[in-house]
DRENDOFI-190251 format. One record per residue (C-alpha): residue number from 1; residue in three letters; y, x, z. Coordinates in nm, 4 decimals, always signed. Layout:
<atoms>
@n NUM | res ala | c2 Y | c1 X | c3 Z
...
</atoms>
This chain:
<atoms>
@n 1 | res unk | c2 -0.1067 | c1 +1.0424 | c3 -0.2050
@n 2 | res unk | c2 -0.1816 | c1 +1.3975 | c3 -0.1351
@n 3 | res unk | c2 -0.5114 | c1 +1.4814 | c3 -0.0001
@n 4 | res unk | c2 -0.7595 | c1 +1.7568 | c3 +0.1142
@n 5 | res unk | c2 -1.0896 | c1 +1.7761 | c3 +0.2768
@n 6 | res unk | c2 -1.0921 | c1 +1.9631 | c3 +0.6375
@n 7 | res unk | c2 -1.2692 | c1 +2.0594 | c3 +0.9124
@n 8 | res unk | c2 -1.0284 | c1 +2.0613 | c3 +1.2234
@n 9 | res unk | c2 -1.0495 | c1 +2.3370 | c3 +1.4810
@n 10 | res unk | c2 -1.1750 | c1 +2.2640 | c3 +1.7783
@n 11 | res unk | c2 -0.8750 | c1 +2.2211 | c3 +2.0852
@n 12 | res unk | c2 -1.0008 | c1 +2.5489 | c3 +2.3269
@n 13 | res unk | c2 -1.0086 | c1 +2.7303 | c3 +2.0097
@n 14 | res unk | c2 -0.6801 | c1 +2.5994 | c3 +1.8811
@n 15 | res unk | c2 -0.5659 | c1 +2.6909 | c3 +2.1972
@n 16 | res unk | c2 -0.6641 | c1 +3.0268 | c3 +2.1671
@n 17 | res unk | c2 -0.4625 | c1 +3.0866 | c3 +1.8712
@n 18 | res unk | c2 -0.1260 | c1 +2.9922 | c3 +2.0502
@n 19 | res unk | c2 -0.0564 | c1 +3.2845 | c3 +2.1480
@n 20 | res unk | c2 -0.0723 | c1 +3.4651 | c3 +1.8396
@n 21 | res unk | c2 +0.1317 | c1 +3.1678 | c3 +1.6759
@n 22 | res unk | c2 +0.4065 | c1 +3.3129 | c3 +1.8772
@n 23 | res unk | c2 +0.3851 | c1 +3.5680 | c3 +1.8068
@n 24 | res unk | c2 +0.4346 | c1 +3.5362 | c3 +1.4136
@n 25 | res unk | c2 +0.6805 | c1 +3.2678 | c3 +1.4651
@n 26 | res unk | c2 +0.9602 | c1 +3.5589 | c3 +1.5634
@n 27 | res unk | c2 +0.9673 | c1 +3.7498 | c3 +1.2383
@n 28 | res unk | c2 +1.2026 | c1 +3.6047 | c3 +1.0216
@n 29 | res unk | c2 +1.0462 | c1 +3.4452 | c3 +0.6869
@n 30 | res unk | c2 +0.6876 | c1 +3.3464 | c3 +0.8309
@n 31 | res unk | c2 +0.5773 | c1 +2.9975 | c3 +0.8837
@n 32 | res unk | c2 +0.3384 | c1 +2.9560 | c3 +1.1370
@n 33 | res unk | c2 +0.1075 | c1 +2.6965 | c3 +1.1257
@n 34 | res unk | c2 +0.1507 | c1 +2.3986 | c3 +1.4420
@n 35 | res unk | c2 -0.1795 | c1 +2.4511 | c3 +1.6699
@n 36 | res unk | c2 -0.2342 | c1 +2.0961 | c3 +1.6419
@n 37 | res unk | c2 -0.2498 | c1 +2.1813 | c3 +1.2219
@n 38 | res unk | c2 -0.4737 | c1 +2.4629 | c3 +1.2476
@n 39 | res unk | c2 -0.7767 | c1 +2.3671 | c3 +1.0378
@n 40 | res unk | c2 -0.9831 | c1 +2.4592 | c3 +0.7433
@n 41 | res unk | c2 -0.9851 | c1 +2.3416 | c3 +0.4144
@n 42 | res unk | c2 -1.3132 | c1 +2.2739 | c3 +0.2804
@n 43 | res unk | c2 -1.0881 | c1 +2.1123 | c3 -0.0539
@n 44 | res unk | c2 -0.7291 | c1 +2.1099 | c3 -0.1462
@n 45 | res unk | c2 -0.7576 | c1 +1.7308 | c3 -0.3974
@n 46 | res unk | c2 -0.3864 | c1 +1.7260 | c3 -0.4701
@n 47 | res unk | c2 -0.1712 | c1 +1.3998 | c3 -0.5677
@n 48 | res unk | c2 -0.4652 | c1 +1.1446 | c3 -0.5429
@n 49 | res unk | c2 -0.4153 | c1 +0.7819 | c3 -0.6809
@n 50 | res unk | c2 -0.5001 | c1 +0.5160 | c3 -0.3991
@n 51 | res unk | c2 -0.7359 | c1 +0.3524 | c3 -0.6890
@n 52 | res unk | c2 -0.9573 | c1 +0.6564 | c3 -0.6781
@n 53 | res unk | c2 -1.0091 | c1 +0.6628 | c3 -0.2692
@n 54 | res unk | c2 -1.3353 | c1 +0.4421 | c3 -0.2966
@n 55 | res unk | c2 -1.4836 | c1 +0.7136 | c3 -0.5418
@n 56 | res unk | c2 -1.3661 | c1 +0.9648 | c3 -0.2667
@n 57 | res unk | c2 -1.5394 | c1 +0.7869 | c3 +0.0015
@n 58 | res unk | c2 -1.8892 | c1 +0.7308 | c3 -0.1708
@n 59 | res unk | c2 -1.8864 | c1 +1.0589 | c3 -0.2571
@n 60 | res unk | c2 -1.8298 | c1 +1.1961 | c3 +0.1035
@n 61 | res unk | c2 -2.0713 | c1 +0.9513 | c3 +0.2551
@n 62 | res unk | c2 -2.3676 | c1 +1.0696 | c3 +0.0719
@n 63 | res unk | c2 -2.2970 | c1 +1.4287 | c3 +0.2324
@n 64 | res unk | c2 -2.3158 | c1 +1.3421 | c3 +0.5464
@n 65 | res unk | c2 -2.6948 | c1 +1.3130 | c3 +0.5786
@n 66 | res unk | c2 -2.7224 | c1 +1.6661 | c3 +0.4235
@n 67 | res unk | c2 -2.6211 | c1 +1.8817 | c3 +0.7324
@n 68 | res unk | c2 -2.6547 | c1 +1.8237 | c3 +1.0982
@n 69 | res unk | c2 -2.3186 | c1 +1.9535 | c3 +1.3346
@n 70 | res unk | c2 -2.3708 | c1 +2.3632 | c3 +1.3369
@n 71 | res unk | c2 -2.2070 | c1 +2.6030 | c3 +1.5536
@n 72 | res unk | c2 -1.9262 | c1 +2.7878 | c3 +1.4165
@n 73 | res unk | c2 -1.6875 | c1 +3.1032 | c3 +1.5255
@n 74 | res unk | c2 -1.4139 | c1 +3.2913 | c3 +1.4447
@n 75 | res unk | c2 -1.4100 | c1 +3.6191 | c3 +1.2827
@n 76 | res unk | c2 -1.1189 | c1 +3.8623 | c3 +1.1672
@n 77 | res unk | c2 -0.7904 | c1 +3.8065 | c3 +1.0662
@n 78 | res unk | c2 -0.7476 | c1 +3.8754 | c3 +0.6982
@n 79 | res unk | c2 -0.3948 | c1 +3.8100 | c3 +0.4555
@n 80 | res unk | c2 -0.3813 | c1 +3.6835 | c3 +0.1163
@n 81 | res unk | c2 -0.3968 | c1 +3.8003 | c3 -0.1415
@n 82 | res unk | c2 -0.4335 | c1 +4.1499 | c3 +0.0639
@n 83 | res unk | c2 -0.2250 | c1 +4.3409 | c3 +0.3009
@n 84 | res unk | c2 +0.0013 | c1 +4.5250 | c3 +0.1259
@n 85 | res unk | c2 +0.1126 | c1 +4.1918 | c3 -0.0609
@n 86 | res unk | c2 +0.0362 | c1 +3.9310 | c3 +0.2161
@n 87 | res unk | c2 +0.1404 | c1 +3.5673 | c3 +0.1523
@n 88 | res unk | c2 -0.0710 | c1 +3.4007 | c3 +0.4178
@n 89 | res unk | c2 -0.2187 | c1 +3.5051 | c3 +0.7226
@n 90 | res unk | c2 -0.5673 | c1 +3.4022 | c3 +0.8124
@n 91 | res unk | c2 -0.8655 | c1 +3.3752 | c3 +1.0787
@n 92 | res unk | c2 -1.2218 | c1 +3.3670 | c3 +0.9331
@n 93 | res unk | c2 -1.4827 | c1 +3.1283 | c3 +1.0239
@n 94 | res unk | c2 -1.8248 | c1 +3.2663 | c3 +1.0200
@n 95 | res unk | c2 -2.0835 | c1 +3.0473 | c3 +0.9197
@n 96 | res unk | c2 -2.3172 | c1 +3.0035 | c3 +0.6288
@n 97 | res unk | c2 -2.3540 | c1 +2.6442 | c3 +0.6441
@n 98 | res unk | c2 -2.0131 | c1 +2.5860 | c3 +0.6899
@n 99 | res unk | c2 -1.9997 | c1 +2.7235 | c3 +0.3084
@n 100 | res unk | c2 -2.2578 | c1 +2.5279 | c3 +0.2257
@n 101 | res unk | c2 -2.0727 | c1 +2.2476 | c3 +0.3488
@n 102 | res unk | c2 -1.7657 | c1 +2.3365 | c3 +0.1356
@n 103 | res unk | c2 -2.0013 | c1 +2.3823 | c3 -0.1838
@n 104 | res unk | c2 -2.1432 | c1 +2.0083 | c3 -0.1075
@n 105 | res unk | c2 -1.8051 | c1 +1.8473 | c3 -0.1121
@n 106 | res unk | c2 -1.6408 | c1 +2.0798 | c3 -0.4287
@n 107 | res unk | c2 -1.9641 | c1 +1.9675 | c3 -0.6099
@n 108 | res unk | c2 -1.9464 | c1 +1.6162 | c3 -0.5375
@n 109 | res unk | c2 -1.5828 | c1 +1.5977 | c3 -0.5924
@n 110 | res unk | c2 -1.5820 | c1 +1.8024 | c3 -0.9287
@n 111 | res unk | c2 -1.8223 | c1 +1.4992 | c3 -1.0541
@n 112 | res unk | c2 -1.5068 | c1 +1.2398 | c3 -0.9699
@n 113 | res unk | c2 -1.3058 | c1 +1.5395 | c3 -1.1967
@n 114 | res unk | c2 -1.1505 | c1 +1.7665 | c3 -0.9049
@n 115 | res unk | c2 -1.1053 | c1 +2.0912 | c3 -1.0262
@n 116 | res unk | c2 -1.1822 | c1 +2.3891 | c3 -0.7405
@n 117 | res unk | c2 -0.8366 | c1 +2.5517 | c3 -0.6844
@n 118 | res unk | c2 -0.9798 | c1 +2.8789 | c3 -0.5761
@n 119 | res unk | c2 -1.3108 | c1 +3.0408 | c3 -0.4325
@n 120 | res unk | c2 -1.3878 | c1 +2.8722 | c3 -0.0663
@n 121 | res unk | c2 -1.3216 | c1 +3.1732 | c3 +0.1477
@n 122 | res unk | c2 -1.3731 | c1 +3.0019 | c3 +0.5314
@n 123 | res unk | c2 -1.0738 | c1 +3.0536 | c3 +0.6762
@n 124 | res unk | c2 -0.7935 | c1 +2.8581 | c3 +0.8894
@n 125 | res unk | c2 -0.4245 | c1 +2.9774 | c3 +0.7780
@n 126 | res unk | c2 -0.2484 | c1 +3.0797 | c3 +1.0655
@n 127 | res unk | c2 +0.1161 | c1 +3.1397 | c3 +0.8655
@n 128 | res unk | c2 +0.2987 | c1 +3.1935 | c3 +0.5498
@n 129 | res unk | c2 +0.5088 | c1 +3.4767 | c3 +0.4676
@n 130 | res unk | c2 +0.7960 | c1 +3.3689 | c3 +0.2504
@n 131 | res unk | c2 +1.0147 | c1 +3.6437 | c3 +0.2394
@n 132 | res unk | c2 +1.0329 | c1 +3.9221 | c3 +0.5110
@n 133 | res unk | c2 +1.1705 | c1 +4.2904 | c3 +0.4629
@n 134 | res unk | c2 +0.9252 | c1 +4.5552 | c3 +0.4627
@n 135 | res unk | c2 +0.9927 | c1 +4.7146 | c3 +0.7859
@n 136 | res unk | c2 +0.9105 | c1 +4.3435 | c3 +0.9762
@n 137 | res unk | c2 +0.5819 | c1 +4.2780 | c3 +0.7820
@n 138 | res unk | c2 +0.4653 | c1 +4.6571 | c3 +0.8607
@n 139 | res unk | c2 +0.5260 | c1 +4.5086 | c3 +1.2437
@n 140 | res unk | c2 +0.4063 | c1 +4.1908 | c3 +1.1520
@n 141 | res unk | c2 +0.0762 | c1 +4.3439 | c3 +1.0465
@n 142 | res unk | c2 +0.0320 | c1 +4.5801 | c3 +1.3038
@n 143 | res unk | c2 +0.0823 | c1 +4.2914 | c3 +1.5809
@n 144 | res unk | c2 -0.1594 | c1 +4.0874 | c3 +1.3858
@n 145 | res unk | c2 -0.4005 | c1 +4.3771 | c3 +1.4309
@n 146 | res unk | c2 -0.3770 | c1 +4.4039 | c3 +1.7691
@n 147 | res unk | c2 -0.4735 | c1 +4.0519 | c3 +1.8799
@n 148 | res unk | c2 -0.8290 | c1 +4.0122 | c3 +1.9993
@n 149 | res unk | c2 -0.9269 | c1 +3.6995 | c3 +1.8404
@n 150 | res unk | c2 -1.2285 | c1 +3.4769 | c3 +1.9214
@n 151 | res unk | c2 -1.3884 | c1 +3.1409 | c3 +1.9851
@n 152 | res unk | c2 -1.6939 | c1 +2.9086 | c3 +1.8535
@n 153 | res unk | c2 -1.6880 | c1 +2.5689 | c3 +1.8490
@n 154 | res unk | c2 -1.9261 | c1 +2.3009 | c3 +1.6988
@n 155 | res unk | c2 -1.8925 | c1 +2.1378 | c3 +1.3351
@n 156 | res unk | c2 -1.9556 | c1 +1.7774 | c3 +1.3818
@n 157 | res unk | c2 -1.7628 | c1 +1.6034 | c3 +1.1291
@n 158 | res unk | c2 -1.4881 | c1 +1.6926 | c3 +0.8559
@n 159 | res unk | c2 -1.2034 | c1 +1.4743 | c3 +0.7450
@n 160 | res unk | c2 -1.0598 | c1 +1.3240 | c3 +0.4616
@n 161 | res unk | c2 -0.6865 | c1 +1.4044 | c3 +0.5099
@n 162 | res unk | c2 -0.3634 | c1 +1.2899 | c3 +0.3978
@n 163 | res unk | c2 -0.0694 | c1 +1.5450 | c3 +0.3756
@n 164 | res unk | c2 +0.2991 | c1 +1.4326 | c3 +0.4005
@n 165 | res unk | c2 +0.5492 | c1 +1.7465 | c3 +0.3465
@n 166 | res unk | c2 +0.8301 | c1 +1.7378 | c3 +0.5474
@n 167 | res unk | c2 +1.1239 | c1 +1.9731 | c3 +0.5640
@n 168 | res unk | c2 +0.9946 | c1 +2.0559 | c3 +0.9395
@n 169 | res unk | c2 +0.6681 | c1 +2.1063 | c3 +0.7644
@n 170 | res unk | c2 +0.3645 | c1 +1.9211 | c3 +0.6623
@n 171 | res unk | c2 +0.2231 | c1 +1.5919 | c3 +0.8829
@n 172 | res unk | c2 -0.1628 | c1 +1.5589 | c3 +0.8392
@n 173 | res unk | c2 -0.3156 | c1 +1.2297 | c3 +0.8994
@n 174 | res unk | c2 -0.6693 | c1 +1.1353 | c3 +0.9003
@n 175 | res unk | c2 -0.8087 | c1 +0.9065 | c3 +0.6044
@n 176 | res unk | c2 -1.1412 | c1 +0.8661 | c3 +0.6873
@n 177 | res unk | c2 -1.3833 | c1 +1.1039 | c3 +0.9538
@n 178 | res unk | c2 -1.7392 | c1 +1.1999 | c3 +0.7945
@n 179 | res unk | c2 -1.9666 | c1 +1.2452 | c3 +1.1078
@n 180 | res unk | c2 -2.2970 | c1 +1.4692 | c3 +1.0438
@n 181 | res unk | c2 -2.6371 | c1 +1.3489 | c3 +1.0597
@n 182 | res unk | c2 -2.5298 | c1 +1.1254 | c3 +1.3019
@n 183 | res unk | c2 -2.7573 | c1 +1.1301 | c3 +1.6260
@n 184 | res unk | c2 -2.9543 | c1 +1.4737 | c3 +1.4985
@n 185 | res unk | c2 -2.9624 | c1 +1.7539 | c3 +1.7014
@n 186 | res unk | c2 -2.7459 | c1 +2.0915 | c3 +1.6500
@n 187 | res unk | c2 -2.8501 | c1 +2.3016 | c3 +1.3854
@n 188 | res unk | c2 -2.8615 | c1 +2.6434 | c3 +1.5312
</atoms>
């Protein structure tokens, strides 16, 4: 099965985004992301087999005593790998402990032998650009630019995901929910 580890976007937030979603949705060759699938990845685990899931979950568990929920917000939109090659279009989420969230979970998964695809940059992909012609992603990018994004919303848990890809796209389902020091106050 193929999983990741997540923190979902909180709905106001999500809702936020729509209307840049729309936006990106009318140049040809981007894939925006479903509001509902707007989240960020704290780890990408890949083809998992069902035999390791129990690892997965002690692992997990023992975070969750570690942090308390924090408040979160969005920053700027950035593109990977940068803008004059942009794959993937991108809201930042500004928060220290939400990294030190991520490190928790890539260190407790790299002892069960997950690898760390890439530097944890916190971040919510809002598209991908497949192919477009150069005179749409100038457009695209200036557009981008223009929207006014923000929002803040409170970490309280992250997820254990399973994706399923799809021709229509990917179909996230929950595994397991890791609440944060459960019953402790916000961290602020």
């Amino acid at each position: 099965m193929r999983l990741f580890i997540a923190i979902d976007v909180d709905e106001a937030v999500k809702n936020s985004l729509k209307p840049l979603l729309s936006s990106l949705r009318k140049y040809r060759g981007v894939k925006a992301v479903e509001p509902e699938n707007v989240h960020v990845t704290l780890q990408f685990l890949g083809e998992v087999p069902e035999s390791k899931l129990d690892s997965i979950y002690n692992k997990l568990s023992k975070i969750t005593s570690e942090f308390s929920p924090f408040p979160v917000k969005l920053g700027s939109i950035g593109f990977f790998p940068n803008k004059s090659r942009a794959r993937v279009v991108w809201v930042g989420v500004e928060s220290e402990k939400l990294r030190n969230l991520a490190n928790s979970v890539r260190k407790e998964m790299k002892k069960l032998g997950f690898k760390e695809d890439k530097e944890f940059v916190a971040h919510a992909t809002l598209a991908r650009i497949k192919k477009i012609n150069y005179i749409d992603m100038i457009r695209l990018i200036e557009e981008v630019e223009t929207f006014k994004i923000s929002g803040e919303w409170i970490i309280r848990d992250f997820r254990l995901k399973h994706s399923k890809l799809t021709p229509k796209g990917p179909i996230y389902r929950d595994i397991h929910v890791y609440e944060l020091g459960a019953g402790e106050e916000i961290e602020k």
